[in-house]
N, C-alpha and C positions, 0 to 999 in steps of 0.2 A: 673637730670631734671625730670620734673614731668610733666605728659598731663594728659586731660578730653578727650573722646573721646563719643561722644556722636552719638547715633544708633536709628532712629526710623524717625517717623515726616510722613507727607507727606500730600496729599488732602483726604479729608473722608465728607460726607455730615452731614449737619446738624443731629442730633442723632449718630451718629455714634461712634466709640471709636478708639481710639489709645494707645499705649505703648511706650513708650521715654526709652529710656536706659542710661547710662554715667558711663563710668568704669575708672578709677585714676590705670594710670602709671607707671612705673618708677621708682625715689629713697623714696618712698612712707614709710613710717613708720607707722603712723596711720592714721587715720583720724577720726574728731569729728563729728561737723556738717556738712551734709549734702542737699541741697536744691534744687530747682527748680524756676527760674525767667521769666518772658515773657515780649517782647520788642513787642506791636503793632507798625504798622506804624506811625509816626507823635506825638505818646506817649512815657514817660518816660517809665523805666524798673522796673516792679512790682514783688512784691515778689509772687510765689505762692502755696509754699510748704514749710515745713524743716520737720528734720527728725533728732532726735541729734542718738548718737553710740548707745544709748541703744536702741530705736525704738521710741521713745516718737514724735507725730507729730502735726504739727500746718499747718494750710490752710487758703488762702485767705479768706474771707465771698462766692465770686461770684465762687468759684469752691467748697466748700464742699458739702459732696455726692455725690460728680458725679465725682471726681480726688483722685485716692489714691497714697501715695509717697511708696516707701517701700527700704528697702537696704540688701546687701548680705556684710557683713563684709568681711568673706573669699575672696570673687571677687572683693571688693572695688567699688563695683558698687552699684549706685541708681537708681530706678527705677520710671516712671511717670507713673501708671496706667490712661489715661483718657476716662471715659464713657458720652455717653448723652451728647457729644459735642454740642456748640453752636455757630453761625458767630463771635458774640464776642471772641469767645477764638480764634480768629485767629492772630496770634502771631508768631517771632521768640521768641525759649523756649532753655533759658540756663539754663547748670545745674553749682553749686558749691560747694565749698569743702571746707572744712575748716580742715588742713593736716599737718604733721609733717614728714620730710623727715628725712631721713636715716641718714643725717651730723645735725640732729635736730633741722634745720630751721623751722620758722613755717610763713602760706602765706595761701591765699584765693586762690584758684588755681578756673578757669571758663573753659568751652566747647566752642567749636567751636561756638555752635549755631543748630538750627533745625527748619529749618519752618512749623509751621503747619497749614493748612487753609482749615477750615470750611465751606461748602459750605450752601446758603440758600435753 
């Protein structure tokens, strides 16, 4: 079995920054892509990072410059740098995996979830 376990989130005002975490589990064999999604209230779930094995990264338009992704292969863990927050970026923030487990299943594996909210 395989978990996302994701660490960080909380209330930070307007400019402020945050750090998201999510470290993969369990019968874990590798993992490729890597990412980051956010669910506003009343809104669909948008993509807002990826990160493939090698480090190669791609970012929403409304977060670059100010959101960096980054990963530890060793830890299995990706990371959300975010600066220069905004109200808008107030979101639950999941992270995903794209993983090949130990019996060489392969699946999209997601995090719990993380609220993060921006205040004006």
């Amino acid at each position: 079995q395989v978990q996302l376990v994701q660490s960080g989130g909380g209330l930070v005002p307007a400019g402020g920054s945050l750090r998201l975490s999510c470290v993969a589990s369990g019968n874990v064999f590798s993992i490729n892509n890597m990412g980051w999604y956010r669910q506003a209230t009343g809104k669909q779930r948008e993509s807002v990072a990826h990160i493939t094995r090698g480090g190669t990264t791609i970012y929403a338009d409304s977060v670059k410059g100010r959101f960096t992704i980054s990963r530890d292969n060793a830890k299995n863990t990706v990371y959300l740098q975010m600066n220069r927050l905004k109200p808008e970026d107030t979101a639950v923030y999941y992270c995903n995996a794209d993983l090949t487990t130990t019996s060489l299943s392969h699946f999209s594996a997601w995090g719990q979830g993380t609220q993060v909210t921006v205040s004006s």
